[in-house]
C-alpha positions as YAML, in Angstrom:
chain: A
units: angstrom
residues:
- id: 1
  name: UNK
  ca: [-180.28, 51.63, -70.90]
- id: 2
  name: UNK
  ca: [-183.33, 50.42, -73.20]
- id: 3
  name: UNK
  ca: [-185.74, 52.80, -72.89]
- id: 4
  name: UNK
  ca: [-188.08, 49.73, -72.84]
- id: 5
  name: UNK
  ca: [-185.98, 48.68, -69.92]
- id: 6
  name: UNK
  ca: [-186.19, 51.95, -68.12]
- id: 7
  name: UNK
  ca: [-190.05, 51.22, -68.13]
- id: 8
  name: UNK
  ca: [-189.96, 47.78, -66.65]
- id: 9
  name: UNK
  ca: [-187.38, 48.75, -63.87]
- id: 10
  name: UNK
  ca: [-190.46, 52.03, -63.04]
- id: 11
  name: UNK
  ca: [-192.96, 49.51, -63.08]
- id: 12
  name: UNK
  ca: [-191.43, 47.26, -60.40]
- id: 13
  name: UNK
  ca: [-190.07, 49.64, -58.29]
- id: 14
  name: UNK
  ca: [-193.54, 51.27, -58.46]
- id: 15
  name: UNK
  ca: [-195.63, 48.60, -58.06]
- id: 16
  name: UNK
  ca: [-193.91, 47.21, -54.72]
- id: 17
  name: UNK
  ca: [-194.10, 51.02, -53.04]
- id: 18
  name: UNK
  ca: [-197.82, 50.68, -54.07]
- id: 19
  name: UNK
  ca: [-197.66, 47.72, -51.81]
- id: 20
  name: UNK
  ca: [-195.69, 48.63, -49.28]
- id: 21
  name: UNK
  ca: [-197.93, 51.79, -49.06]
- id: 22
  name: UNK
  ca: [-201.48, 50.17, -48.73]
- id: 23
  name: UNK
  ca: [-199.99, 47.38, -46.47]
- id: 24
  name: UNK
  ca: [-198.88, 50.10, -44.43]
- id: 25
  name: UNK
  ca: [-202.58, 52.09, -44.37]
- id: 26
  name: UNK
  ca: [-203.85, 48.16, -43.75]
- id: 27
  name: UNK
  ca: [-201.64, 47.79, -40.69]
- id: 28
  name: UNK
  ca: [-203.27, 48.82, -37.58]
- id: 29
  name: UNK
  ca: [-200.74, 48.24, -34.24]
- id: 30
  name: UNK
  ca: [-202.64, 50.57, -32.47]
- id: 31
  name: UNK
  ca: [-205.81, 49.03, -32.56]
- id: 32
  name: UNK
  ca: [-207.56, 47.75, -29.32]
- id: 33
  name: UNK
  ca: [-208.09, 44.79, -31.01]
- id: 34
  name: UNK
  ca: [-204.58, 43.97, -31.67]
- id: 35
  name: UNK
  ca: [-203.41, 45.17, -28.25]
- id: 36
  name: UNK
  ca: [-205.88, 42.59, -26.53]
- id: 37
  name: UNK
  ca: [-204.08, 39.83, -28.44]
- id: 38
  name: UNK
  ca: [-201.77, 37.08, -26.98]
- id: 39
  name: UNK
  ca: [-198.89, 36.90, -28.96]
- id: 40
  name: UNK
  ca: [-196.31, 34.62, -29.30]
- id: 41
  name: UNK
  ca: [-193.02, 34.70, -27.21]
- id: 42
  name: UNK
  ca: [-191.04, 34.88, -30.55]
- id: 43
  name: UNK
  ca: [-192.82, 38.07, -32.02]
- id: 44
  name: UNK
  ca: [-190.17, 40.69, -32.04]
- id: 45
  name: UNK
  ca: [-190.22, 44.13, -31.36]
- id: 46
  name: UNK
  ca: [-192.21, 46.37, -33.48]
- id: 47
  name: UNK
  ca: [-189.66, 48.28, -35.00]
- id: 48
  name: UNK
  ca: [-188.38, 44.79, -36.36]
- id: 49
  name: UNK
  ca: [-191.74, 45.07, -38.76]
- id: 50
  name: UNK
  ca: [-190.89, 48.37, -39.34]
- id: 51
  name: UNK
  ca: [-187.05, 48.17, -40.74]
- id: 52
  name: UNK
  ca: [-187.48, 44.35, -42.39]
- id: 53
  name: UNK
  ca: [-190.74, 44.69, -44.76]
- id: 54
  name: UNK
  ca: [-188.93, 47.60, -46.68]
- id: 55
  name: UNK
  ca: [-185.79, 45.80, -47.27]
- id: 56
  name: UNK
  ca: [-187.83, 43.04, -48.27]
- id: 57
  name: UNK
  ca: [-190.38, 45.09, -50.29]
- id: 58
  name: UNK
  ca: [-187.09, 46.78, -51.87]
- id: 59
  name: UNK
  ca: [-185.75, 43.10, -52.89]
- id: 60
  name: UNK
  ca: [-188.77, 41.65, -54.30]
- id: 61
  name: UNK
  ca: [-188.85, 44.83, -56.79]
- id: 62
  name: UNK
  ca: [-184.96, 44.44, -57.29]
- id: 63
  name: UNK
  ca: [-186.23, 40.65, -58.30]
- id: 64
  name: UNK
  ca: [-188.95, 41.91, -59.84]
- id: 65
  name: UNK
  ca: [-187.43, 44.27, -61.98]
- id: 66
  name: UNK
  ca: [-184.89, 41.58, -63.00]
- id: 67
  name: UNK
  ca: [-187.31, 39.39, -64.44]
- id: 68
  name: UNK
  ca: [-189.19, 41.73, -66.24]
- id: 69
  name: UNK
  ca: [-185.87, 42.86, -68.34]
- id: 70
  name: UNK
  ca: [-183.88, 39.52, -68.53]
- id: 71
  name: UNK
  ca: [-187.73, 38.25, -69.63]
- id: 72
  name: UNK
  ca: [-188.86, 40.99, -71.39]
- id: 73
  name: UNK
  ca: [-191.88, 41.68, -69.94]
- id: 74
  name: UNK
  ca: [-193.55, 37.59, -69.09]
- id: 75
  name: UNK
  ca: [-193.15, 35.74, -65.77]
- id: 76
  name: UNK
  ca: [-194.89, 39.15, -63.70]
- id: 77
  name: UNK
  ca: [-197.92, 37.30, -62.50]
- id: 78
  name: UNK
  ca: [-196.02, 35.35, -59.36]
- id: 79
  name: UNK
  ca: [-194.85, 39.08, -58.75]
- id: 80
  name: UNK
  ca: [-198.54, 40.42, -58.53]
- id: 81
  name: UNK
  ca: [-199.90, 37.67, -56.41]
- id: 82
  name: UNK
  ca: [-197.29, 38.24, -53.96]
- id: 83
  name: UNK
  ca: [-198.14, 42.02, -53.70]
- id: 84
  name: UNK
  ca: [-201.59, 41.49, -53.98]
- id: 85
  name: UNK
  ca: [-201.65, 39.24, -51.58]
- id: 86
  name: UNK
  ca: [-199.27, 40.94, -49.06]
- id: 87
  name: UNK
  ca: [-202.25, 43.69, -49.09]
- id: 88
  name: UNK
  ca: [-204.63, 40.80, -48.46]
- id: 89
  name: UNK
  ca: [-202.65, 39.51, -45.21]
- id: 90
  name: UNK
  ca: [-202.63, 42.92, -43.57]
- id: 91
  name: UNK
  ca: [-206.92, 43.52, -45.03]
- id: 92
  name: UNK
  ca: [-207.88, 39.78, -43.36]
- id: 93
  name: UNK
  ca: [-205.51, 40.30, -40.43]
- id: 94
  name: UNK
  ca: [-205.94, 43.76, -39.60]
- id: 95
  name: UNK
  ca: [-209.60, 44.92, -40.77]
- id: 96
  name: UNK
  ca: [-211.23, 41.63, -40.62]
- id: 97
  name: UNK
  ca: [-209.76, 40.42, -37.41]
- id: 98
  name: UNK
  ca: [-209.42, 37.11, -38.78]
- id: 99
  name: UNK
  ca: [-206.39, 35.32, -37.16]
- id: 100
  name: UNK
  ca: [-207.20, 31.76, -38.82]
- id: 101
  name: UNK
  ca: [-208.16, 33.21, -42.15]
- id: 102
  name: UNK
  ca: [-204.99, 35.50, -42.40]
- id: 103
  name: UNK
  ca: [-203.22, 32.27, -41.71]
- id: 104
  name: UNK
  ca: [-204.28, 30.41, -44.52]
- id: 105
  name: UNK
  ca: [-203.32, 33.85, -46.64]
- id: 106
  name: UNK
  ca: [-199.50, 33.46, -45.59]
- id: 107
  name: UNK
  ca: [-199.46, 29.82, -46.44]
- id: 108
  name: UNK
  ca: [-200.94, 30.67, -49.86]
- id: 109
  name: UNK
  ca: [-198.20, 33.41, -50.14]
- id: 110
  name: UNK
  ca: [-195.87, 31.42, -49.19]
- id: 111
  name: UNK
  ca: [-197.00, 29.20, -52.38]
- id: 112
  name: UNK
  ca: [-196.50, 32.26, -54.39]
- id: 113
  name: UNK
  ca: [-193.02, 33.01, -53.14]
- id: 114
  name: UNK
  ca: [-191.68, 29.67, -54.34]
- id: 115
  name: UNK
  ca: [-193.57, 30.61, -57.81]
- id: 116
  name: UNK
  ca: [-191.91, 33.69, -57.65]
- id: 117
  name: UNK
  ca: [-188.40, 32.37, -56.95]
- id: 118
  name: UNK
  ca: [-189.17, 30.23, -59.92]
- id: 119
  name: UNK
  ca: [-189.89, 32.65, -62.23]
- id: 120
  name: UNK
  ca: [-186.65, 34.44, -61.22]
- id: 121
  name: UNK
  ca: [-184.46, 31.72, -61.42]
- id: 122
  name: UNK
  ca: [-186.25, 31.54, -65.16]
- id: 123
  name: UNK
  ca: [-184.77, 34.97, -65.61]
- id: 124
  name: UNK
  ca: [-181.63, 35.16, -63.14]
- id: 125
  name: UNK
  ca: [-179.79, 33.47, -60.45]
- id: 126
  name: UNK
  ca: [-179.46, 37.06, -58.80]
- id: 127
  name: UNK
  ca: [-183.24, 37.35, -59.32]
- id: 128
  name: UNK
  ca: [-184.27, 34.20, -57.43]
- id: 129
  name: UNK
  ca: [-181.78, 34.50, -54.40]
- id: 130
  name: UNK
  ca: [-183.70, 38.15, -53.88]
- id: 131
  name: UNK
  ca: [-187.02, 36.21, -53.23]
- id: 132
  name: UNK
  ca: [-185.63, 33.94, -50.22]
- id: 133
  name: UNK
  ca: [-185.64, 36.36, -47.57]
- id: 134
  name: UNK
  ca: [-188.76, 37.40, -48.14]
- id: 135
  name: UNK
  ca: [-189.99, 33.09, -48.52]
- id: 136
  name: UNK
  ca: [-187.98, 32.78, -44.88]
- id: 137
  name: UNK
  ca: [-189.25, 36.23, -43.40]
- id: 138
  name: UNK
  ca: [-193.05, 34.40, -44.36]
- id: 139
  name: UNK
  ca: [-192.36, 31.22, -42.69]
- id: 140
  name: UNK
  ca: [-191.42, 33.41, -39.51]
- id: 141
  name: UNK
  ca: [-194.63, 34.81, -39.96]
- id: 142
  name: UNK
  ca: [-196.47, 31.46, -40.53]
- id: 143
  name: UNK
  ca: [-195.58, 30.37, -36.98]
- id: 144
  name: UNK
  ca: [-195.79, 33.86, -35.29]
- id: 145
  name: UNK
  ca: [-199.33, 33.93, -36.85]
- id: 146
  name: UNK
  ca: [-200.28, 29.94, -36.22]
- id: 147
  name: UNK
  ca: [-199.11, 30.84, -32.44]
- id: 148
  name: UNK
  ca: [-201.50, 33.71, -32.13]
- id: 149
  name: UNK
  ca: [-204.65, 31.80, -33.76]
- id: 150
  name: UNK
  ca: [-203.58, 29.37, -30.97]
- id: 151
  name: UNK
  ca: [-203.54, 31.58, -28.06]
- id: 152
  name: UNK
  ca: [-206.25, 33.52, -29.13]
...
């Protein structure tokens, strides 16, 4: 392997357990503010939350570090608005207590998905098809969010 390569495979890897990390510190279950809220028949257990954002977190740096090799080194910006804005969900969500606001932040990362499945498919089909279920885990979270802003 290119050393080069070797570097851009780090960086991805690295820079979605930075996310996954802070999202995690951002996340606040416990909080009396999230117990007191009326949530949606649909949301699952916890422990879904817990098991499914590191697989996903795990494929988006698989995708991630796809494109940076097959591309050597462009199409990375999708990649950082996703994880930037992943952090941004849980900060609006969690620390603002903004159910509307946090709303609007999945439907813009939603937007970024698609950009980020099209930068993959840029670089790889393999690439691409790793961004989906993270693009259908966010539309689950679009309406479990939109039903909370509504019964809240």
């Amino acid at each position: 392997m290119k050393k080069k390569n070797a570097g851009y495979i780090a960086t991805a890897i690295l820079f979605f357990a930075v996310v996954a990390v802070v999202s995690f510190l951002l996340t606040d279950t416990e909080s009396e503010w999230y117990m007191s809220l009326e949530k949606s028949p649909m949301q699952p257990p916890p422990i879904v939350f817990s098991v499914v954002w590191p697989v996903l977190y795990a494929m988006l740096a698989a995708s991630f570090a796809v494109t940076l090799v097959k591309r050597q080194g462009s199409g990375s910006l999708s990649y950082v608005a996703t994880g930037v804005g992943c952090c941004f969900w849980n900060y609006v969500f969690f620390t603002l207590h903004t159910v509307v606001g946090a709303l609007f932040v999945i439907g813009a990362l939603i937007l970024a998905g698609v950009w980020m499945f099209v930068s993959g498919s840029r670089a790889a089909k393999a690439a691409a098809w790793l961004t989906v279920p993270y693009i259908a885990w966010l539309a689950f979270a679009f309406v479990l969010n939109f039903s909370t802003a509504l019964l809240n």
